[in-house]
C-alpha positions in Angstrom: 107.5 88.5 115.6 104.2 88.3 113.6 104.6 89.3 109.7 102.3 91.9 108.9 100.9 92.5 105.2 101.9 95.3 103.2 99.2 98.0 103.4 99.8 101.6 102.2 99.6 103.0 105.7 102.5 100.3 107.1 104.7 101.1 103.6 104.2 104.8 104.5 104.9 104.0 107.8 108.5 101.9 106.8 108.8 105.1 104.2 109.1 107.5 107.5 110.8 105.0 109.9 113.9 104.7 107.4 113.9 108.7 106.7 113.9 109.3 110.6 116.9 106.7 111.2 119.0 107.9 108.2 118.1 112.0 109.5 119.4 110.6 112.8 122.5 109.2 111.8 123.4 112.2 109.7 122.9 114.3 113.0 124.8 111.9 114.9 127.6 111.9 112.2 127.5 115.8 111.9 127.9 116.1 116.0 130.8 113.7 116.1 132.8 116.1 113.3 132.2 119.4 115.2 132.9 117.7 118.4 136.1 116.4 117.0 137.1 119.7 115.2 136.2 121.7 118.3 138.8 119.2 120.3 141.5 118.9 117.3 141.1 123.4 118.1 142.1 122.9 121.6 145.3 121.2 121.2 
């Protein structure tokens, strides 16, 4: 993979990819609980 140089636009860039992957593991992780809760309910 080539190595880019930092530029403002590519930091901003890093900036949103990390907020987008850690919003999507929160989801994930939220999703799993109710799921689970909603299973522990039917038993």
């Amino acid at each position: 993979m080539v190595s880019l140089p930092p530029t403002p636009e590519l930091n901003g860039y890093t900036a949103l990819l990390s907020e987008l992957k850690e919003r999507i593991r929160a989801a994930r992780l939220r999703a799993a609980v109710a799921v689970n809760q909603e299973l522990i309910l039917l038993y």
